[in-house]
C-alpha positions as CSV (number, residue, x, y, z in Angstrom):
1,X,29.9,120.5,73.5
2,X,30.6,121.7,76.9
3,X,31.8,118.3,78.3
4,X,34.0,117.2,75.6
5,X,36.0,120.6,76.2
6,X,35.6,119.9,80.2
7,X,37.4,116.4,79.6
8,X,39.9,117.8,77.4
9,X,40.7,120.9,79.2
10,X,40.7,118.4,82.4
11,X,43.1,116.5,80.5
12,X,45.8,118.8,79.2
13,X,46.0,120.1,83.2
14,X,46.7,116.6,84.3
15,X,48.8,115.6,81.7
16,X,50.6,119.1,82.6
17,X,51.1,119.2,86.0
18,X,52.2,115.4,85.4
19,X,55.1,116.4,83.2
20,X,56.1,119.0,85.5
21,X,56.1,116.8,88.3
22,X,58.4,114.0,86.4
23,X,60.8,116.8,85.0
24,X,60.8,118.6,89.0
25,X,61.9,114.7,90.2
26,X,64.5,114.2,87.0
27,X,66.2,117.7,87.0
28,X,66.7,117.3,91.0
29,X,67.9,113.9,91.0
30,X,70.2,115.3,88.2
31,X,71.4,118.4,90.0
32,X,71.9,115.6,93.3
33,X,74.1,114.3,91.1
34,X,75.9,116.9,89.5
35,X,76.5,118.0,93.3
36,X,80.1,118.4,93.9
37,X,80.1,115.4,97.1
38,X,78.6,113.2,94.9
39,X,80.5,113.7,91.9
40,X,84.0,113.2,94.7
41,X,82.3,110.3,96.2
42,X,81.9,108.7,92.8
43,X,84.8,109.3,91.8
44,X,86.8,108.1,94.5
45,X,84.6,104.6,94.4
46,X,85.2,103.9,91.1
47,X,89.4,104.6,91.7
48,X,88.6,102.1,94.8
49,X,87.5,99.4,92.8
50,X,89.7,99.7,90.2
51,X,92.8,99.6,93.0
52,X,90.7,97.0,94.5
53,X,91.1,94.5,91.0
54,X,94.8,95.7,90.3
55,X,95.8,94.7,93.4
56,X,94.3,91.3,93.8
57,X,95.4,90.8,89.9
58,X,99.1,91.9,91.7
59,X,98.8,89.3,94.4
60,X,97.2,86.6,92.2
61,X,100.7,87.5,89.9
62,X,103.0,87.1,92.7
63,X,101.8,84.0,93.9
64,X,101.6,82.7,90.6
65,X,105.5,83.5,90.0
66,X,106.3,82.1,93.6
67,X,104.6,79.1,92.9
68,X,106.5,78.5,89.6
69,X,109.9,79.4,91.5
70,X,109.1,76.9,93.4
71,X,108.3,74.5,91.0
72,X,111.5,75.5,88.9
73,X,113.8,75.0,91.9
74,X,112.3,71.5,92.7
75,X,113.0,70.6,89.0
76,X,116.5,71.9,88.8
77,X,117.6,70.3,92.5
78,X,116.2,67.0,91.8
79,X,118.4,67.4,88.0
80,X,121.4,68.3,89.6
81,X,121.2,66.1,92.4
82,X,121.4,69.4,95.1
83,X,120.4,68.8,98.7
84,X,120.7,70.8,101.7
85,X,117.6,73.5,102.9
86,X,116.4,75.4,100.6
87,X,115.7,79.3,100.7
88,X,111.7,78.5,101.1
89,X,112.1,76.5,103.8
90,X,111.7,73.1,102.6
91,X,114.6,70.6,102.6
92,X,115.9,69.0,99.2
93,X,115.4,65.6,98.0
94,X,117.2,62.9,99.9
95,X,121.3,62.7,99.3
96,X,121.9,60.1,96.8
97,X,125.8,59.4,95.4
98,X,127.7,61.5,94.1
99,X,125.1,64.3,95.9
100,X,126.6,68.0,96.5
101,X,125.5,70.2,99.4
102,X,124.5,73.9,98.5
103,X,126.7,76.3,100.3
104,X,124.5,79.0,102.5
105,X,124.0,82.5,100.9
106,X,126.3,84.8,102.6
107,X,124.5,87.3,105.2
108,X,123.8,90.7,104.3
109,X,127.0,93.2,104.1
110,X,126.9,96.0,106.6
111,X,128.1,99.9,105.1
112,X,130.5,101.8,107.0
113,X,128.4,105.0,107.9
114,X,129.5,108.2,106.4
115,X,131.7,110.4,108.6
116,X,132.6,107.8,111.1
117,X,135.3,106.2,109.1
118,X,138.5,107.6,110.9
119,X,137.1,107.2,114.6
């Protein structure tokens, strides 16, 4: 009778001081986390990667929209027969009859600064 309560007494200390062991390691891996430079540093990685996708989903939106400016100006110069350089740069299709040159865009307008009006 002695051994069976040797084993069991031998058991129920091991299976004690393993539980306290894995509750030590869990409760300070949880009080690690719950530390207030690891709650700031996850916090400021997750608003890093959420700026990170909103602002390649900005620049995949802008190129998108310059692309179909683009596109749209292409269309409507080759319709209406326009030809001259273009404001991106590249030059119209070529001048066919009855073909109309696009006047330049007038340069920007400079304001009179305040005070200096009567000198």
């Amino acid at each position: 009778m002695i051994p069976k309560r040797l084993f069991w007494a031998a058991a129920g200390w091991t299976a004690g001081v393993g539980s306290a062991w894995w509750v030590r390691r869990r409760d300070r891996a949880a009080v690690r986390r719950a530390r207030p430079d690891a709650v700031a540093g996850r916090s400021v990685a997750g608003v890093r990667a959420r700026w990170r996708r909103a602002r390649a989903a900005v620049a995949a939106g802008v190129a998108e929209g310059r692309l179909a400016a683009r596109e749209r100006e292409t269309e409507l110069r080759l319709r209406y027969g326009l030809v001259g350089d273009s404001p991106t740069g590249r030059s119209g299709p070529s001048p066919g009859p009855g073909a109309r040159s696009v006047p330049a865009p007038p340069g920007p307008r400079r304001r009179a600064r305040a005070g200096r009006a009567g000198r």
